[in-house]
VMD Tcl script that draws the C-alpha trace (Angstrom):
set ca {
  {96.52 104.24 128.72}
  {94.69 105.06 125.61}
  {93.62 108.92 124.51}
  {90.65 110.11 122.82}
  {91.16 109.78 118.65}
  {91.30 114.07 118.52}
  {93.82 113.18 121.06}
  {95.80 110.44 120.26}
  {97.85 112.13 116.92}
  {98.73 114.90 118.53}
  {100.86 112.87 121.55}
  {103.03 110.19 121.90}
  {103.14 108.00 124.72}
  {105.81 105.92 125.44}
  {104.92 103.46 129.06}
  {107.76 102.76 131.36}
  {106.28 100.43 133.12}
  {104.56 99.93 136.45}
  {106.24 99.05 139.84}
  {105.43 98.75 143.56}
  {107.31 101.62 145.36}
  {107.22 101.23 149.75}
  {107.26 104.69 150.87}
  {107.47 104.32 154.56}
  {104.89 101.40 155.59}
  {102.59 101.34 152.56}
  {102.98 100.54 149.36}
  {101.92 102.16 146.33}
  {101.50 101.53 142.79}
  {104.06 103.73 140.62}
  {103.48 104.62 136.67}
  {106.19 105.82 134.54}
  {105.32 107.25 131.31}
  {107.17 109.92 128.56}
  {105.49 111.94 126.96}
  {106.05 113.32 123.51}
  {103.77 116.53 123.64}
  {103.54 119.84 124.52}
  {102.88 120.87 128.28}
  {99.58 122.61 127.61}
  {98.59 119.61 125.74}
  {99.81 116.74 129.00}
  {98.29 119.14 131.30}
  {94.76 119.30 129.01}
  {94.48 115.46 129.07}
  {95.45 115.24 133.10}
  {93.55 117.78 134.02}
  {90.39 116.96 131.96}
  {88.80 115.03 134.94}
  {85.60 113.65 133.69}
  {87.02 111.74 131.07}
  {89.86 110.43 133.50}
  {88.68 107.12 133.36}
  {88.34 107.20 129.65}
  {92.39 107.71 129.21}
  {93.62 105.84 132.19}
  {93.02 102.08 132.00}
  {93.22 101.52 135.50}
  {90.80 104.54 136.56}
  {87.60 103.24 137.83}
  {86.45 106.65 138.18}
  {87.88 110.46 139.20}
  {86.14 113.30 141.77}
  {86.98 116.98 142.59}
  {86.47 117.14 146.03}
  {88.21 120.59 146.58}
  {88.37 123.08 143.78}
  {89.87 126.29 145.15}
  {91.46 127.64 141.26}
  {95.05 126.44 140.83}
  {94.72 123.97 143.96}
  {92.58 121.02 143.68}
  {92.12 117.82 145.67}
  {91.66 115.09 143.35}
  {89.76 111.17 144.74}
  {90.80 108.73 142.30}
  {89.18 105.12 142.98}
  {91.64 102.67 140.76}
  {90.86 98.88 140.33}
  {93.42 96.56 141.86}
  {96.62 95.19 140.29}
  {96.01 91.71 138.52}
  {92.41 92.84 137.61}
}
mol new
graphics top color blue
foreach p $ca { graphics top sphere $p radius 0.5 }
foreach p [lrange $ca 0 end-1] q [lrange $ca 1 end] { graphics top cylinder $p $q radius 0.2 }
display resetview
């Protein structure tokens, strides 16, 4: 993951690491981070959309497809593990 420069001073990310969870019959990719920051900060950076793929390595890219105020439906397109 890597932040904007105005960004990256102001937090501290420390990565967990990445696993494979099965949740019923599919898999999924799991991230674990911690976060040294305040909430209004974490929630800027997730929240700022557009630049999604800019702070998340593996984001290829990010779309609202619902935006209905506090609820939104989020389409993220990530590349595959081992690329």
């Amino acid at each position: 993951m890597t932040l904007p420069a105005e960004a990256a001073h102001k937090v501290k990310i420390e990565v967990a690491g990445t696993d494979e969870e099965q949740i019923g019959s599919k898999v999924f990719q799991v991230s674990r981070i911690t976060v040294n920051a305040a909430p209004s900060q974490v929630q800027s950076v997730l929240t700022d959309y557009p630049h999604t793929a800019r702070i998340f390595d593996n984001v290829v890219k990010c779309k609202v497809i619902s935006d209905k105020g506090d609820t939104k439906l989020i389409a993220f397109t990530v590349k595959s593990m081992g690329n």
